[in-house]
Steps between C-alpha positions, in 0.01 A plus 500: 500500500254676237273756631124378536409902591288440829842591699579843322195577694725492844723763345251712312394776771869498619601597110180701521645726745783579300285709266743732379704277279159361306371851505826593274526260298085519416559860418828458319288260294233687424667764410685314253133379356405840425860639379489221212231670336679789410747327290345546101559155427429247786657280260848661509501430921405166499794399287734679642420374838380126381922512386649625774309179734543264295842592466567543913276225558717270281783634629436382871478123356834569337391577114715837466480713124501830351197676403668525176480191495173462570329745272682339240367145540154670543511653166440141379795557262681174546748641783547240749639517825425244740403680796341819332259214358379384856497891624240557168348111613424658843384802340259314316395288777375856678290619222323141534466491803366903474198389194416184693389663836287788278377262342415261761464746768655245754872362588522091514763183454446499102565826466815528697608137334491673202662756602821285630437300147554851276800548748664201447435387179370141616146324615653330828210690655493376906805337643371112447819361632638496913886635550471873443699746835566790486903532619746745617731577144778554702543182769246280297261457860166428447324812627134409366301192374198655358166198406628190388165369362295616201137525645606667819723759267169524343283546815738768646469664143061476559583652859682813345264494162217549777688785675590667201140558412329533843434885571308442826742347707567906583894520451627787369585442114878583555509252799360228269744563209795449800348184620393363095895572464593277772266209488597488129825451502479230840312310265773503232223318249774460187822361431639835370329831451380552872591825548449718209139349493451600847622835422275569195207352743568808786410737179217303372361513833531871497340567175226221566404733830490792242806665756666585196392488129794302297775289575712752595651441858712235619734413745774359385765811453412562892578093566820537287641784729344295823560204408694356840185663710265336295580174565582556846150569528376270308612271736409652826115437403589115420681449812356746750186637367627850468243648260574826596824610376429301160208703450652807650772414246288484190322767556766749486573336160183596409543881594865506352443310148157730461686785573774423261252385267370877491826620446570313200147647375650826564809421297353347194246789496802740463674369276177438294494866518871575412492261178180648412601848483873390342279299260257774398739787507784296258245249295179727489343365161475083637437533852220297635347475838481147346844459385672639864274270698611222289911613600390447843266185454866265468854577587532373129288608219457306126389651159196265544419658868472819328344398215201382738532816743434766235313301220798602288679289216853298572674748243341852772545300812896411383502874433371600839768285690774645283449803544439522893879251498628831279399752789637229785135408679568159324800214456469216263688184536405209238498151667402234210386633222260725701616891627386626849476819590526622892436761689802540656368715800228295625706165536753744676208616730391174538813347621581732807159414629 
């Protein structure tokens, strides 16, 4: 059932032939590593992209919004929307999980139960009670019973803890992320929550490694569009050990999501440029490097986030917003008592991608 790692060893120097693929996807990554540093504010990525997972990722367990929506709730402005609220839960849940391991400088069970416990909202912690499968949604067949019992949930959770942090066991980093994916979710520790935890632990893993410097690749827009081969897979290793292709397969999500990753790098640093210059040309007398970071900080921007930004009082900051919604870099919309202002053309930019 769960993996106990000595028999990826059987398949390692058959995956190790197969070079190509893991030569890609390291090169894809690292290339991704050093294109992030060329965006002014590192900032202004990491939201953009820590939206965009947690709203795919949420979307594969069937928790579908807007990223309207979700910007909204995010301005803390008493919007609510059910499901934006868990996509901004999970979002939170990845910044945790992101200042835990710098802090700590390790992965282990607390941290990733607290990571499942910002996710959902609860302190169930480990599954404690027998009766969880996993089932087919359409015929309603069993096609999994992960651990039953607490302490061997908890021993299979020591087993990957160990793996996690072992760096002379002499698998390739990429390889390990594929198998931490796998044994993860066989282990199914939770009673809900099991796989966007697992998903924020593949990028945890990545930054703890130092393979990339922020939370900001995941795989869960590449699972969304693969979604049938993934679990094909998935189940090929449980029932006859084919490592291969699951690696194979996760791999080339790690090429494709770094490479559109870069992309969307490209695209907010253009359009940085084009608001700059439309802001400088037309509003010449408040522009800020300050105050256009800040645009591009949230979808949504307050009086109060500009206030902060620029060091400015609430009477210049409403100013500032006014004016750029005169010109058309801005739209306001007042939910509450409160009015929003968003940039109109990087929630467009971040929807297509």
């Amino acid at each position: 059932m769960c993996i106990i790692f000595l028999i990826f060893y059987t398949y390692l120097l058959k995956i190790y032939k197969n070079l190509e693929q893991l030569t890609l996807s390291s090169r894809a990554l690292a290339e991704l590593k050093g294109y992030s540093n060329t965006i002014p504010n590192m900032h202004i990525l990491i939201n953009a992209v820590t939206i965009n997972e947690a709203k795919d990722s949420s979307a594969i367990e069937n928790i579908v919004t807007t990223h309207d929506d979700i910007y909204k709730v995010l301005t803390e402005s008493g919007y609510k929307e059910e499901n934006a609220k868990e996509v901004v839960d999970y979002r939170n849940a990845i910044w945790l999980g992101y200042e835990q391991i710098k802090k700590d400088g390790y992965i282990n069970t607390n941290t990733i139960i607290k990571i499942q416990g910002t996710i959902e909202h609860n302190n169930a912690g480990i599954r404690k009670l027998p009766g969880t499968e996993l089932k087919n949604s359409i015929t309603g067949e069993t096609i999994y019973t992960p651990p039953q019992n607490e302490q061997e949930i908890r021993d299979y959770l020591k087993n990957l803890e160990d793996f996690i942090n072992n760096n002379d066991d002499g698998i390739d980093l990429l390889i390990k992320v594929c198998l931490i994916h796998y044994q993860f979710e066989s282990i199914h520790p939770f009673y809900d929550g099991n796989g966007r935890t697992g998903r924020i632990l593949n990028i945890l893993y990545l930054v703890l490694n130092n393979l990339i410097n922020s939370p900001i690749l995941y795989l869960s827009k590449y699972i969304n569009k693969t979604k049938q081969e993934y679990y094909k897979l998935f189940n090929e290793v449980r029932n006859n050990n084919n490592f291969e292709d699951w690696i194979l397969y996760i791999l080339k999500g790690i090429e494709i999501t770094s490479k559109e990753t870069i992309e969307l790098i490209e695209k907010i640093q253009s359009e940085m440029k084009d608001y700059k210059e439309e802001f400088k040309n037309k509003l010449p007398k408040i522009y800020s490097k300050e105050l256009l970071e800040s645009l591009f900080y949230e979808v949504y921007t307050k009086i109060s986030y500009i206030e902060k930004a620029c060091n400015v009082t609430r009477i210049t900051a409403t100013s500032y917003l006014n004016q750029l919604e005169a010109i058309g870099l801005l739209e306001s919309e007042k939910i509450g008592r409160e009015k929003l202002y968003k940039n109109v053309r990087l929630i467009k930019l971040l929807s297509e991608n």
